[in-house]
Structure formats: C-alpha cells, structure tokens
N, C-alpha and C positions, 0 to 999 in steps of 0.2 A: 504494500500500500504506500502511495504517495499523497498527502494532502497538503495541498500549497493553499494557502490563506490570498484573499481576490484584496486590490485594495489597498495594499502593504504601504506602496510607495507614495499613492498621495497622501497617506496618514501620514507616513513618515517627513510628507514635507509641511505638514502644520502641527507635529506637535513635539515636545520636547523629548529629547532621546529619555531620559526616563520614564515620563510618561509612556512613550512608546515600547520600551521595555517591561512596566507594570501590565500595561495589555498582552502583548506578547505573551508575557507568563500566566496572566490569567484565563485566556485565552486556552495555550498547547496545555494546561492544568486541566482544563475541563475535556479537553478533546483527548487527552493522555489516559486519564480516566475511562472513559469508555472503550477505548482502546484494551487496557491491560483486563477490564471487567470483561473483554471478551476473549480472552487471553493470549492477545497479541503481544510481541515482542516489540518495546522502542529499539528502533534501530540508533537513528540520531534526528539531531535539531537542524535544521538546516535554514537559517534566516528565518523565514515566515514559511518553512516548508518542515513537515515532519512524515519520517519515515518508517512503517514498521512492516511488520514478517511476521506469520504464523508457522505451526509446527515447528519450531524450534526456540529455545534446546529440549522441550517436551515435544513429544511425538503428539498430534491433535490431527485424530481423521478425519474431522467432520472442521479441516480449518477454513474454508472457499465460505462454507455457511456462517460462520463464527466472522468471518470478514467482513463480507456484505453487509451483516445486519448490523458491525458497527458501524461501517460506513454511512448506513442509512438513521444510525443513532447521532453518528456527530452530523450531519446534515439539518438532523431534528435541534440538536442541541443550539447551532449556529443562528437559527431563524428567532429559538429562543433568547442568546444569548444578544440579538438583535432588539429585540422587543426591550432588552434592560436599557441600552445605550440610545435608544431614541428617548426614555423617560429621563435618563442622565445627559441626555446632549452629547451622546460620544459618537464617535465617526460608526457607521456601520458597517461590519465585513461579509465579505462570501468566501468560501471554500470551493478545491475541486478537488476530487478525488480520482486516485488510477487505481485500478486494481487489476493485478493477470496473479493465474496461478501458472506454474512448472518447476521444472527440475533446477534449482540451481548449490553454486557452493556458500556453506553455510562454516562462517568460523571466526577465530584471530586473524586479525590481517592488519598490515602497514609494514612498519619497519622496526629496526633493532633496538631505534630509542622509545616507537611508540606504536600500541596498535589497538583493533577496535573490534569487538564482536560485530559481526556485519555479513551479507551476505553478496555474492557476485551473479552473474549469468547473463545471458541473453534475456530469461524469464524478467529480471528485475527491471533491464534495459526498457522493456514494454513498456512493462508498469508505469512507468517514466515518463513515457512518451504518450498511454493513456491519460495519465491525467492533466497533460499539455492539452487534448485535446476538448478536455472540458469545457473549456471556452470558445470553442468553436461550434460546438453545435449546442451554446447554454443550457447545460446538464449540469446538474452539482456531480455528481456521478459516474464513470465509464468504465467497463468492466466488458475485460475479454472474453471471449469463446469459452477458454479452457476453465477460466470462473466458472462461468454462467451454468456447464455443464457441473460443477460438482458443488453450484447448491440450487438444487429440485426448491427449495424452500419458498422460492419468490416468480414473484410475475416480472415478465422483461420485453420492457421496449427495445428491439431492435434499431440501435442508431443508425448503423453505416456499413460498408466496407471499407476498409483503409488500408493505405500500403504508407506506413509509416516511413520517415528519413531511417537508412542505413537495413532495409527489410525490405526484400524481393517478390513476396509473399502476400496478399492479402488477409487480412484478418478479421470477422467480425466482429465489432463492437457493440454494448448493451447499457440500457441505464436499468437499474432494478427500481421497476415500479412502487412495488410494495408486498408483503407478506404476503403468499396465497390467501391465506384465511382473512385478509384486510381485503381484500381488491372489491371494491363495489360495481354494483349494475353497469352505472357511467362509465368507471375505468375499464371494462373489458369491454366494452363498445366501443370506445375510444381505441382499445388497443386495438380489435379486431377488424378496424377501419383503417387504420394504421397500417396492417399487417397487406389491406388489399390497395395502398396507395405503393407500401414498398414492392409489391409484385408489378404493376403498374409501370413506376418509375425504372425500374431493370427491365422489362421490356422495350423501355423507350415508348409508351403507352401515353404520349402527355397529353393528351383530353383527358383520359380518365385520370390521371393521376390529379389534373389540375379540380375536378370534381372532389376526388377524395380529400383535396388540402380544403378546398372550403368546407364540406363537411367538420372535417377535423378544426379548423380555428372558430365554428362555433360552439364546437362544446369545449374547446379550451383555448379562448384568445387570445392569451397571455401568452402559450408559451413559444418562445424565440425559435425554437425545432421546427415547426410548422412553416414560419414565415420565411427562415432560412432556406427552407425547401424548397417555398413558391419561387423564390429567386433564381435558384437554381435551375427550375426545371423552363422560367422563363427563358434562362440564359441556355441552357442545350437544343430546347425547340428549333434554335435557329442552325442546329447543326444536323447535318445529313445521317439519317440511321447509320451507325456502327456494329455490324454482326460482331466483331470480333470483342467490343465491351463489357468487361468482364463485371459492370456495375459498381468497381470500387473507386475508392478517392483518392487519391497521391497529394503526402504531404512530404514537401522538402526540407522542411526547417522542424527543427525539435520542438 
C-alpha cells in the first residue's frame, strides 16, 4: 500500500513548518492506526506519503482483504477527519491510495552503516505507480487485478486498462466500491450500467457508450470518472476504428 496525502504542498505554502508538522503527525496517527488495527506493516514515512505491506513478518492469508478494507477505513477516516478542520478553519486534505498484491522480497536492507525493514519487487513498483494514478481518474482508491482477485469481500468498479511507465503489459485497475453486504439497490445499478458503458467503450461503440455516460452522471453527478470519460470518448470518436486496440491507456510518467 501507498497512501500519498492530496494537498501537501499548498498547505505547506500557508502554514508554519510546525504547524504543518503537528498535522502531518496527526494526520499518519490516525491513518497508522487503522492500518496496524488491520494488521498491516509500517513500512516508512515518506513526506506526506506512507507506506505499508501485509503478510509480513507474520504470515496473514486473508492479507488482499485485510488491505482493502483499510484502505476503504482511512478513506472513511479522511472525509471524517475533514468535517473536524472545516469546524477549526484548517486547510482540508484528500488521500490516494495504490494497492497491488504479488510476490516480492521482504527484509533488512540498505547499507553497512544503516538499514530498514522494507520490502522490494516489481509487485511494490505497481503499487506505486497505482496510486499515482489516483488522481487521474478521481478515485480515492486503485487496486490491481491480483488484489481484487484475492479479496471476494467487496464490490468493484472496474476503472481502466493501463500500461503503466517502465510495464509492457497491461493491467486492470479497480476502485473497491464497498462491502458486498453494504452495496445498495443504487450502487449495483450504477455499477451494472457501468459494466455495459465499459463493454461499449472497448468496442469502440461511442453512441452507446455516450448513452451509458449520461445515464451514469445522473445517478451520480458528482463523480469526476464519468465526466473524465465523456471526454475521452469525445476525443476518440474523431479517430478511425482501431481492430488492433487492445482498450488500455499508456501512461508515460510515474
């Protein structure tokens, strides 16, 4: 997991370095918290970015599930901890979160004078670069394939196909809705109209897809996914069918 705090740097240009330090720590305190309650590993601090790992140094089978739902707890926590700093006049933040699961190495690492429980890999490398991508298609949230498959637990919006900087490969990306046992009438309407814009849209189908998008921003106007979409599919209509499109999105920069 990577969760980069939105915001950082125009805080950082109207308030005092300790103020900005007092937030900072109150802030990764509450989102730390939820983290270890799910028995995630801190990895490290990283400015306004914090880093953790599951299954390690305990073994946790069920860790993809254990991740998600904090992810989806400090999300909760943030909107909350929102609602305090508007009664206080404090600057308000947003969060994005990456999440991929795989294989990577887990240990000591650095050098002779210093070194860090931490972990390496390709897998981590994702994760990285999903929750770069959070802001691009306004998700709190993005979580890989290899997640999504090992936790059953929740409903998921399929975002994208992506072929991330430095990955040859396309990958699918997801934001997790919500709890199975949460998801109401609306939301699985929502998603299942969803599911027939993104078939749509990889056909290269832009009538119907442009249908599906208005359907979809009326039962949820607000959110940026939709409209980012309409744009898009404005912006390819004007381009000649592609057999060979394989439906995903190239991002060159991290």
């Amino acid at each position: 997991m990577f969760c980069d705090m939105r915001g950082f740097t125009r805080m950082s240009e109207h308030m005092e370095p300790t103020q900005l330090q007092a937030l900072l720590n109150s802030v990764f305190s509450r989102l730390t918290a939820l983290i270890r309650g799910h028995h995630g590993t801190i990895d490290k601090y990283m400015g306004d970015c914090v880093m953790a790992f599951w299954g390690a140094p305990v073994e946790t089978p069920d860790h993809a599930q254990l991740a998600v739902q904090a992810a989806l707890d400090m999300a909760h926590e943030v909107r909350a901890l929102n609602s305090e700093h508007r009664a206080k006049g404090l600057p308000e933040i947003g969060v994005g979160i990456g999440l991929n699961t795989g294989t990577m190495c887990v240990g000591d690492m650095g050098s002779n004078i210093r070194r860090s429980y931490t972990v390496i890999g390709d897998a981590v490398n994702l994760g990285s670069r999903l929750e770069g991508l959070s802001k691009v298609y306004g998700v709190d949230i993005v979580v890989s394939e290899t997640t999504r498959q090992h936790a059953p637990g929740f409903a998921w919006q399929e975002i994208d196909r992506v072929r991330v900087k430095g990955k040859g490969q396309a990958v699918t990306i997801f934001w997790p809705a919500a709890a199975v046992d949460l998801v109401s009438d609306a939301l699985a309407a929502e998603l299942k109209l969803w599911a027939g814009f993104l078939k749509a849209y990889r056909a290269q189908r832009w009538d119907d897809a442009d249908v599906f998008l208005i359907n979809l921003a009326r039962l949820n106007p607000k959110k940026y996914l939709y409209q980012m979409y309409s744009d898009r599919v404005a912006s390819m209509r004007t381009l000649p069918f592609d057999s060979k499109w394989d439906g995903a999105t190239n991002f060159e920069t991290k």
